[in-house]
C-alpha positions in Angstrom: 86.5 130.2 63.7 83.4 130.3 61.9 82.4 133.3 59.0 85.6 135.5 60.3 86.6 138.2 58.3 89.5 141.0 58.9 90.1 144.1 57.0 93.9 144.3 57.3 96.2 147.8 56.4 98.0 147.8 53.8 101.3 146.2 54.0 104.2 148.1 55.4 107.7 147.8 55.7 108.9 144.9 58.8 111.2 145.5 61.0 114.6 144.4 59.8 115.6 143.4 63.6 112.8 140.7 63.7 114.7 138.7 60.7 117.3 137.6 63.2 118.3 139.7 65.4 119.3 138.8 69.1 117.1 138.7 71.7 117.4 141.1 74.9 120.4 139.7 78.0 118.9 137.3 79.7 116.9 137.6 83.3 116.7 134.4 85.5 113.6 133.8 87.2 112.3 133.8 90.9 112.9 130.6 93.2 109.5 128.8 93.5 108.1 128.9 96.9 106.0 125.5 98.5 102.5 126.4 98.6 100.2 125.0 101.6 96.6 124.1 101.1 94.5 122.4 104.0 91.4 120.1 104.5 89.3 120.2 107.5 88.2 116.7 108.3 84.6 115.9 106.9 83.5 113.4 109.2 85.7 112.5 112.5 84.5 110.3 115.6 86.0 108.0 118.1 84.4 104.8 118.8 85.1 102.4 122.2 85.4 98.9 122.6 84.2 99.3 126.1 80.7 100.8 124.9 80.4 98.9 121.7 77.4 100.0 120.8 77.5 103.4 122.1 78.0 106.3 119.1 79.9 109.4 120.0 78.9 111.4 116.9 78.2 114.6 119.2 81.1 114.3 121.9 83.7 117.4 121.6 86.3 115.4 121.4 88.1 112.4 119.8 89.7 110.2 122.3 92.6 107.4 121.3 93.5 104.7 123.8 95.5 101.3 124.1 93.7 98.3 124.6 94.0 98.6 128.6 92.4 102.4 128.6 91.2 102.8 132.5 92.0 99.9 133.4 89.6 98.2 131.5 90.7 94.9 129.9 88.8 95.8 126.7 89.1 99.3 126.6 90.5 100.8 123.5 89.7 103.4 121.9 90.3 104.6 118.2 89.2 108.0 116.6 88.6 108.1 112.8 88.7 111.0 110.7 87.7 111.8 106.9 89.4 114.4 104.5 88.8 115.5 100.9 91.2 116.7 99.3 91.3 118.9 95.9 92.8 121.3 93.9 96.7 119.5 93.7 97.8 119.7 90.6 99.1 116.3 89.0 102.3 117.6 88.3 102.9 118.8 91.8 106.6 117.8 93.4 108.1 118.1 96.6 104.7 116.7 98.5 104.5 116.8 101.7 101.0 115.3 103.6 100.6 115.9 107.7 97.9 114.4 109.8 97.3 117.7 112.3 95.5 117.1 115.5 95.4 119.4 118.8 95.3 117.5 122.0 93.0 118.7 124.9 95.7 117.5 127.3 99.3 116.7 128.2 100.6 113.1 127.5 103.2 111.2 127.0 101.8 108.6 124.7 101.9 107.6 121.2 99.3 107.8 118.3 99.7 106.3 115.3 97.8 106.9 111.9 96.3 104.0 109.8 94.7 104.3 106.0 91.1 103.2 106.9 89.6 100.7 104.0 86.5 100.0 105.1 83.2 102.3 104.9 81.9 103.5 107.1 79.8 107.5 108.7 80.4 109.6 111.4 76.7 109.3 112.3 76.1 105.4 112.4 79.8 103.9 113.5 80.1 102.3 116.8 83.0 100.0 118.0 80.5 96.7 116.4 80.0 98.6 112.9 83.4 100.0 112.8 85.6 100.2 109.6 88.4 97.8 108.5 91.7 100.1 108.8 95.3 99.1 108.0 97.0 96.9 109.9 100.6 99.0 109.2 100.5 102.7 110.7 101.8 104.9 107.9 103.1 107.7 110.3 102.9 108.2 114.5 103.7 110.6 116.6 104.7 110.8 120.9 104.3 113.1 123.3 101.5 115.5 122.9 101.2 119.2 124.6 97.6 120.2 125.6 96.5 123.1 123.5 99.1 122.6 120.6 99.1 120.9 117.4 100.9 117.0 116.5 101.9 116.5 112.9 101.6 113.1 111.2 103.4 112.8 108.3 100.8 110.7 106.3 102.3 111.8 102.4 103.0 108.1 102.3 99.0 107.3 101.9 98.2 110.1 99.7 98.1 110.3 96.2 96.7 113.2 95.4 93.1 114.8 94.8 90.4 112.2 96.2 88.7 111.5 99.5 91.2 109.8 102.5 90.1 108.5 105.7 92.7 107.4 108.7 92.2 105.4 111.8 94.3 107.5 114.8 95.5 104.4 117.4 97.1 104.2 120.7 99.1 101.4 122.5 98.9 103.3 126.0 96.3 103.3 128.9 96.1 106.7 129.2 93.8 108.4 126.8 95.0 110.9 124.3 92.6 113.5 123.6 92.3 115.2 120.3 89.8 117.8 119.5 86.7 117.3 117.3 86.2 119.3 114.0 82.9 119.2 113.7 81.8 120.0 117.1 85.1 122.6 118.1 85.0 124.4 114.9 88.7 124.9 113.5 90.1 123.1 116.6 89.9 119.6 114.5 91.9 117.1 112.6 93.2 119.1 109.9 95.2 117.3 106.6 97.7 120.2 106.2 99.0 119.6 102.0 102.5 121.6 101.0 104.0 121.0 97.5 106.1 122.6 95.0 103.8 123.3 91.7 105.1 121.3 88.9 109.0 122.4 86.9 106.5 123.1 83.5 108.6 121.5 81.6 107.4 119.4 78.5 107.8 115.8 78.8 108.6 115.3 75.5 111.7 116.3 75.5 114.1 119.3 76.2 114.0 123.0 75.8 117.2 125.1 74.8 116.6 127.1 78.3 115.2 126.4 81.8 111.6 126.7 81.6 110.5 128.7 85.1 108.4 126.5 86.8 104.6 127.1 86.7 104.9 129.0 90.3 106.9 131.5 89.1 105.2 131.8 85.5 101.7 132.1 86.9 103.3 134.7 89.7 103.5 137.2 86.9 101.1 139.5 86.3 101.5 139.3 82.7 99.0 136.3 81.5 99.2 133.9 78.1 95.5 132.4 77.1 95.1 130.3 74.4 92.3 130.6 72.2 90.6 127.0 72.5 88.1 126.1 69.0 85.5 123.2 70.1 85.1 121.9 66.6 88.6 120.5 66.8 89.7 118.8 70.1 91.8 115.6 70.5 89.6 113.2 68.5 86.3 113.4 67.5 85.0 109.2 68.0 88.0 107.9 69.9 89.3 105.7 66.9 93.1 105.1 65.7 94.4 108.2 63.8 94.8 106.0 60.4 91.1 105.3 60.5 89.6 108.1 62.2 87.3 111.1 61.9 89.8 113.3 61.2 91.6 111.0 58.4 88.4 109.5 56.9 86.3 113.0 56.8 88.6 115.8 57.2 91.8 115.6 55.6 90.3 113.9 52.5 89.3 115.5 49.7 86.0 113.2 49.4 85.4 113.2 53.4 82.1 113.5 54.6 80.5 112.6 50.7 82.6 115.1 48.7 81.4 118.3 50.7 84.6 119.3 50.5 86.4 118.4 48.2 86.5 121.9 46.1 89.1 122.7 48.0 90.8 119.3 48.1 89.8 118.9 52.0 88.7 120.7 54.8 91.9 120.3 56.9 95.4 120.0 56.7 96.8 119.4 59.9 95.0 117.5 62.4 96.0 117.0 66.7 98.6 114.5 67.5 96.9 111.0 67.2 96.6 108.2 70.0 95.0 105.0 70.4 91.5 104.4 71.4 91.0 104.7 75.3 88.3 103.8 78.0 86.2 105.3 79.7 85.1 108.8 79.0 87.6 109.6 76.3 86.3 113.4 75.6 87.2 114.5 79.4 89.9 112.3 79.2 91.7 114.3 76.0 91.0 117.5 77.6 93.1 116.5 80.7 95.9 115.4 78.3 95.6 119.2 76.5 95.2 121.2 79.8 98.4 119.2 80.9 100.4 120.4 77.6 99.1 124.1 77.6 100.9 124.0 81.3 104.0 122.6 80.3 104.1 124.7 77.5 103.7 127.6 80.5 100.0 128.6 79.5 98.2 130.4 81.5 94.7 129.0 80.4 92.4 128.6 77.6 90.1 131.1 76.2 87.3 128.9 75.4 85.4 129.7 72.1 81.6 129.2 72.9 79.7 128.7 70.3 76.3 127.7 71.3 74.6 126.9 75.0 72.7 123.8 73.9 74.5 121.8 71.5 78.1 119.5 71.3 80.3 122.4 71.4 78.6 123.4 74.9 79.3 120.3 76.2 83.1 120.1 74.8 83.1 123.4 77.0 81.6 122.3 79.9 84.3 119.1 79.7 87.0 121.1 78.9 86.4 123.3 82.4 85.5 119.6 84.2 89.0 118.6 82.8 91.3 121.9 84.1 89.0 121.3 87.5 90.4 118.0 87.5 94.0 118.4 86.2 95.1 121.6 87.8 92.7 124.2 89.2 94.7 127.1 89.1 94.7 126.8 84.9 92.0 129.3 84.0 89.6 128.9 81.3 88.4 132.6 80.0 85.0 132.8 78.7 85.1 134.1 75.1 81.5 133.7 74.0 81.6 134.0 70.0 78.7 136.4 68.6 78.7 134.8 65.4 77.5 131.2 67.0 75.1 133.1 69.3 73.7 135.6 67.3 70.2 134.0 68.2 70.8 133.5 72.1 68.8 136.1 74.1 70.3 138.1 77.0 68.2 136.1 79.6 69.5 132.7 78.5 72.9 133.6 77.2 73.4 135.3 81.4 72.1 131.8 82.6 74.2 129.7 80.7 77.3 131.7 81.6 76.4 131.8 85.1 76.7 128.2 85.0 79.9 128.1 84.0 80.7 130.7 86.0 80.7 128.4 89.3 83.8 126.6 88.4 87.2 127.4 90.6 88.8 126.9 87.4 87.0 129.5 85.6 89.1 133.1 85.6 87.9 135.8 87.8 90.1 139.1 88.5 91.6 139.4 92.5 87.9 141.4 93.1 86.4 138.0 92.1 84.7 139.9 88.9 84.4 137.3 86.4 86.2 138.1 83.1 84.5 137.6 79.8 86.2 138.2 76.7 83.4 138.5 73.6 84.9 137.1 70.1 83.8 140.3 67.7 82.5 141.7 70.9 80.8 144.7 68.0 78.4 142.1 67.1 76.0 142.7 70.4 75.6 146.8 71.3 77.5 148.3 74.2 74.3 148.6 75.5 73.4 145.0 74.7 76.8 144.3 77.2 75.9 146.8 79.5 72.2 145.4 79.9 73.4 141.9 80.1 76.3 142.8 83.0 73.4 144.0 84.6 71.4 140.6 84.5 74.2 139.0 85.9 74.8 140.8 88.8 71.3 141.5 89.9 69.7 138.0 88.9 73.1 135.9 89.4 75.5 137.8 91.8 77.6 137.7 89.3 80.0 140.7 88.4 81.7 140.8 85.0 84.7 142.2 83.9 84.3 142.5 80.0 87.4 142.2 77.7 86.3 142.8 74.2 87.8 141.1 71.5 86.9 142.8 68.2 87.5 142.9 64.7 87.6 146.3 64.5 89.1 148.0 67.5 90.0 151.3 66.2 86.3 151.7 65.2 84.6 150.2 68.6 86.5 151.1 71.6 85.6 154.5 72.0 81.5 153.0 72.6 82.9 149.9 74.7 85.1 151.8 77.2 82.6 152.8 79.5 81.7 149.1 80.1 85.4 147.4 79.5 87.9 146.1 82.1 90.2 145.9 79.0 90.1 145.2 75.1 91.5 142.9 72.5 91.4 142.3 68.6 91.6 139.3 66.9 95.0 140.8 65.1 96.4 139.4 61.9 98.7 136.7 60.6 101.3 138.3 58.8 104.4 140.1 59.1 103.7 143.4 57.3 100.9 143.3 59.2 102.1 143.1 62.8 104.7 145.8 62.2 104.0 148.1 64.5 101.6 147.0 67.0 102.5 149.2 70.0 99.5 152.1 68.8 96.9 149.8 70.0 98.7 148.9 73.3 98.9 152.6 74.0 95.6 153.5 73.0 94.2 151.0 75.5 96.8 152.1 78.3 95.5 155.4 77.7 91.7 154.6 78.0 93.0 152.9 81.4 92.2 149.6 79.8 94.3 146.7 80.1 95.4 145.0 76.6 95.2 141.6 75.8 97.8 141.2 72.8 97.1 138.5 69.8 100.0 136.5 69.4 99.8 134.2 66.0 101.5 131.7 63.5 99.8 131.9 60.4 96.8 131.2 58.7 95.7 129.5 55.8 92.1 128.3 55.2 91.1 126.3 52.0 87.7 126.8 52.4 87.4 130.0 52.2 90.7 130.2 49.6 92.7 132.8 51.6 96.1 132.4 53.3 98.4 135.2 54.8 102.2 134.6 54.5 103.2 134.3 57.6 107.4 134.0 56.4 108.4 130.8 58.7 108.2 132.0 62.0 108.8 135.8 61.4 104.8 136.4 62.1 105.7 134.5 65.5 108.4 136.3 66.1 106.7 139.8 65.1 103.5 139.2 66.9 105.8 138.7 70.7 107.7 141.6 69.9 104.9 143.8 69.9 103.4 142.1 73.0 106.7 142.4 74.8 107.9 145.9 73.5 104.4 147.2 73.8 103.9 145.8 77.2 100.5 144.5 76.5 98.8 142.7 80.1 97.8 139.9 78.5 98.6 137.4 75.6 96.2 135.3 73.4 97.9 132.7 71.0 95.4 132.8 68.1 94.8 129.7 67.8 95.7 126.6 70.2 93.3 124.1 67.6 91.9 125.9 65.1 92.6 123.7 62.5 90.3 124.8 59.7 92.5 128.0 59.6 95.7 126.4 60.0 96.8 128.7 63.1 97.0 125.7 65.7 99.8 126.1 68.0 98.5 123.1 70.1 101.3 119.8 69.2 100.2 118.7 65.8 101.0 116.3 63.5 102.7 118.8 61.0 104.5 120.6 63.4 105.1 118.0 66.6 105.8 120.8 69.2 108.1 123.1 67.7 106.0 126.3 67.6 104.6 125.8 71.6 108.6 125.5 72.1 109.4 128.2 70.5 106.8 130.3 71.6 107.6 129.0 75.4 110.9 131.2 75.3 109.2 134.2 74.1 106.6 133.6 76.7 108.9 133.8 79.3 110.7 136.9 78.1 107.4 138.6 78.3 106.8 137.6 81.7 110.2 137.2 83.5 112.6 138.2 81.5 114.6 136.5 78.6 116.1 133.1 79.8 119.5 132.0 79.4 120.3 130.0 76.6 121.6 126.5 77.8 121.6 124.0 75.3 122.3 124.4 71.2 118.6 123.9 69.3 118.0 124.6 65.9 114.4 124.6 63.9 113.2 124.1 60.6 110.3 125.5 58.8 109.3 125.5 55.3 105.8 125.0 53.4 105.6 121.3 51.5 105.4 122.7 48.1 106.0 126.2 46.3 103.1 128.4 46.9 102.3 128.9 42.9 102.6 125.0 42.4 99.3 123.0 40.9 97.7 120.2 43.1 97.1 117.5 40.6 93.6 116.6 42.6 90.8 118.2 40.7 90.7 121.2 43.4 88.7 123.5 41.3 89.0 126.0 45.0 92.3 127.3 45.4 94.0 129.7 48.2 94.5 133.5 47.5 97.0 135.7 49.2 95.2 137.8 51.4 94.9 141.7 50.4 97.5 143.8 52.2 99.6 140.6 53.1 103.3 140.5 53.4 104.2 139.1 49.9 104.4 135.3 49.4 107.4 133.6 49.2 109.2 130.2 49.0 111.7 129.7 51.7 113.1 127.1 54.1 113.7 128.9 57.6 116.5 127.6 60.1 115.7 129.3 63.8 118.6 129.2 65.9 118.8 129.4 69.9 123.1 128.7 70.6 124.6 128.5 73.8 127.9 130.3 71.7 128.7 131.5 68.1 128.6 128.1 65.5 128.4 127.0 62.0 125.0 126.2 60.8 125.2 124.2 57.2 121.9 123.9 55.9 120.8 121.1 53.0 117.7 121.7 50.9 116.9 119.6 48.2 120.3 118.2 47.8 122.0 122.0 47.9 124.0 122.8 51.1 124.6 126.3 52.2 126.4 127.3 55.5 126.8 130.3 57.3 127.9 132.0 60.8 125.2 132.1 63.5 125.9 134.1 66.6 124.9 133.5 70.2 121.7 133.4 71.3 118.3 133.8 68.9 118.9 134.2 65.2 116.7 133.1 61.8 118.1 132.8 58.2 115.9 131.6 55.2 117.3 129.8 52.4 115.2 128.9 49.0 113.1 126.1 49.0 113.3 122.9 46.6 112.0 119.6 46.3 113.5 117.0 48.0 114.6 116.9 51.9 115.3 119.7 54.1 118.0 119.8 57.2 120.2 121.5 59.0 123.4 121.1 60.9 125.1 123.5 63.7 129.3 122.5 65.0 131.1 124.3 67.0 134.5 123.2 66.8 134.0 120.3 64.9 131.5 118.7 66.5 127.8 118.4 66.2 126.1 120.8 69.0 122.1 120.5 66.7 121.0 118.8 63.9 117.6 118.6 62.8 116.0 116.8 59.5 112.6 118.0 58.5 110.4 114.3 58.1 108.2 116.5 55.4 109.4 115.8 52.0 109.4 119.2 49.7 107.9 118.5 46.0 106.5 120.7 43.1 103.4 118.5 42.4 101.2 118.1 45.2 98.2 116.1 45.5 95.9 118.7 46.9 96.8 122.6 47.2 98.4 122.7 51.6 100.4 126.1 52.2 100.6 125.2 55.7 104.3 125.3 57.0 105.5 122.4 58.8 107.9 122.6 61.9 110.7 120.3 63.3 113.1 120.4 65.8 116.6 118.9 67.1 115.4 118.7 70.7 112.5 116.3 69.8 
């Protein structure tokens, strides 16, 4: 985030449980139930060979007949009908796709449904102008009951979101009748869509527990957002990851002319490279980061808007196009940042979100108020807020439900409640820090607010020389336990790409996806329950190089400890999840050390040393997890990175 500053307490005593200790019994979640969406037809009209030239746009009815139809030697008839369909998510299973039509009379015929391929308009078609349809039916149905509704099961021919047209066609001589849609009203062809939402599982490989599939996560009222940073998405000029804007100007120390190269760089971790692509690569690497926030069981983004005019407002705009696109039911939260607007007025700033505000895949509450969560929400006056809700509503129809996330919440909320739906802070990244984070839970409960709980990593930012020390994944760990003990509503991972302040949990290439694995289980605990255990995993974390060590680039910029930080320290941390009691032996820098791990969740640290990292868990002699960190340890690094690295055995 840009110019963000926190005043944290001074550092107090963590909670000894938090260093590995158990995690609560486990709860198994709900069964996930098919969900039913469906299309009216668009266009629909039936067109006869016996009146070629005859178009029966505005009859009530479609009508389907052989090729003898009254007798007639050329008398077929053959209805066509046009659906759109939206709003499936890719990942959805179990699909199921009927063709629903009401006949107007009793018959015992047969219809059969055919994937049109031709164009073609309700309007202008007549028998001579009509379509090219497939010559294979795809589904057909016999024997139809006046007043009641035939099902063609037509998944066969659909694929998904995207516009489908059929040709309905009879063999018979007697006429099957079938309702029109656009002149019976909901009497019509109908495309009837029921599907199981996707398991949420990552593709990548396997978690140590059965991820609840995104039905049942998303049936909690309990939400996870993650905070989504525009300066940072999947690549910045769709080039190779040796060669491109991230390696040449980022994560060099003389990127972009030497600007930054005080502080040896201006990043060290960058998003999981790919090769260059077609086509409209920004959307494109949107889809592919709504699609791991959902297997990772996200909720949606909270989008950091920084400006209404300029690159990052159309990386926002995209990034909504792309959860439109990939699954609609992902919710981006608006989180316009005061710091990048500070010069917007009122008037524009309303327009602008209004805009925005007309996407299906932005998040509204069950009222359909439109939530807006402020980054350092202090920076514009509650009556600035109030005055600008206003605007919205009366020039836009739009009603807000503002979610403040401040810097300072113990100072603002009092002058905020009035106008708030609920509150937020931006929190901090370090264990002393997030001791005891129930007060400001309780505080909002209390107000009648709901609470939106910052869940972090860590943080370290060589540009601005400060780091917190986050101890491995103890801030992690800390940060859920005071969402989850605390109850707090809702959840924002701080950051999912904020790379200039190292607090990404998005996959990376320093940390592959072991903290959005990790954080998956405590994810679901907070909304269903912990899950069972049901495979051995084991994680590694551990900074690259000692904290004090020298960089022996000429970085004349180096990183501070934050004031009021827990205290820094150099240490390899092994994270266990085990199906059953095992032995863990753990190898840094050529020195092996083994110990007893219990059941379930557990951490130990061990001292870190240059040289290669691992870590080993048998039960009985034989290997249940092993994991070997790929990030070599050494005491002379080239430029000053605190940034701990992650690996896993299940990836």
């Amino acid at each position: 985030m840009l110019n963000r500053y926190r005043a944290l307490p001074a550092a107090v005593a963590m909670l000894a449980a938090l260093a590995g200790a158990a995690v609560a019994a486990p709860a198994q979640a709900s069964a996930v139930a098919p969900l039913t969406v469906t299309f009216a037809a668009t266009e629909d009209v039936f067109i006869s060979q016996a009146e070629p030239a005859k178009s029966f746009a505005s009859a009530t009815w479609v009508s389907v007949c052989g090729a003898a139809c009254g007798s007639a030697a050329a008398g077929q008839r053959v209805g066509l009908a046009r659906f759109k369909v939206t709003g499936i998510p890719e990942d959805a299973e179990d699909v199921k796709v009927t063709l629903d039509v009401v006949s107007a009379r009793t018959t015992d015929t047969a219809v059969s449904a055919r994937p049109v391929t031709g164009s073609w308009t309700e309007a202008a078609t007549t028998w001579n102008t009509r379509p090219e349809f497939g010559a294979a039916a795809v589904a057909s149905h016999t024997g139809f009951t006046a007043g009641t509704t035939a099902k063609l099961d037509v998944s066969a021919a659909v694929k998904g979101d995207g516009t489908y047209a059929f040709a309905l066609t009879g063999t018979d001589s007697t006429a099957t009748v079938l309702m029109s849609s656009r002149e019976t009203g909901n009497r019509g062809p109908k495309l009837t869509v029921t599907y199981t939402e996707g398991s949420g599982r990552q593709t990548d490989g396997p978690l140590p527990f059965v991820l609840p599939g995104t039905a049942a996560l998303r049936g909690s009222a309990k939400k996870v957002f993650a905070h989504y940073f525009t300066p940072y998405p999947v690549s910045l000029d769709n080039q190779a990851p040796a060669s491109d804007y991230y390696a040449r100007n980022y994560l060099k120390p003389d990127g972009e002319s030497g600007k930054h190269a005080a502080y040896g760089g201006l990043l060290r971790d960058r998003p999981l490279g790919r090769d260059p692509i077609s086509g409209d690569y920004a959307v494109a690497d949107f889809k592919t980061e709504v699609k791991q926030a959902v297997a990772a069981g996200l909720d949606g983004f909270t989008v950091d808007i920084l400006s209404i005019t300029s690159a990052h407002w159309t990386r926002v705009q995209n990034l909504i196009k792309a959860a439109e696109a990939v699954d609609p039911g992902f919710k981006i939260v608006l989180m316009p940042d005061t710091n990048g607007l500070a010069s917007v007025d009122s008037a524009a700033f309303a327009t602008a979100m209004a805009k925005l505000a007309a996407s299906k895949s932005v998040y509204r509450l069950a009222d359909d108020r439109l939530v807006v969560a402020p980054f350092k929400a202090e920076g514009r006056t509650p009556a600035w807020w109030a005055a600008w809700m206003k605007t919205m509503e009366t020039e836009h129809g739009v009603k807000v439900a503002l979610v403040p996330c401040f810097l300072d919440f113990g100072k603002y909320r009092d002058a905020f409640a009035s106008i708030s739906y609920g509150f937020s802070n931006w929190g901090n990244r370090n264990p002393a820090a997030n001791a005891a984070l129930g007060g400001n839970i309780d505080r909002a409960h209390g107000m009648g607010k709901i609470w939106m709980q910052p869940v972090s990593v860590q943080d370290e930012r060589p540009n601005q020389g400060v780091f917190d020390e986050a101890g491995n994944t103890e801030n992690l760990r800390a940060t859920w336990k005071g969402a989850i003990d605390g109850k707090a509503d809702w959840v924002q991972l701080t950051t999912w790409n904020d790379y200039s302040e190292n607090t990404q949990f998005a996959p990376s290439r320093n940390a592959g996806w072991t903290y959005l694995d990790i954080n998956a289980y405590y994810l679901t605990c907070h909304k269903l329950g912990c899950p069972k255990i049901t495979n051995d995993a084991a994680y590694l974390t551990h900074r690259v190089q000692p904290v004090a060590a020298q960089p022996s680039f000429a970085q004349t910029k180096l990183m501070k400890l934050r004031g009021g930080s827990t205290a820094a320290r150099d240490t390899v941390e092994v994270l266990t999840m085990l199906t059953a009691p095992g032995k863990v032996s753990v190898t840094v820098g050529g020195t092996t050390q083994s110990y007893d791990a219990p059941a379930g969740v557990s951490a130990r640290t061990f001292p870190l040393k240059a040289g290669t990292a691992s870590a080993t868990v048998t039960r009985e002699s034989a290997t249940a997890a092993k994991v070997v960190s790929p990030y070599p340890i050494t005491a002379t690094p080239y430029v000053q990175d605190l940034h701990y690295r992650a690996a896993s055995s299940e990836r």
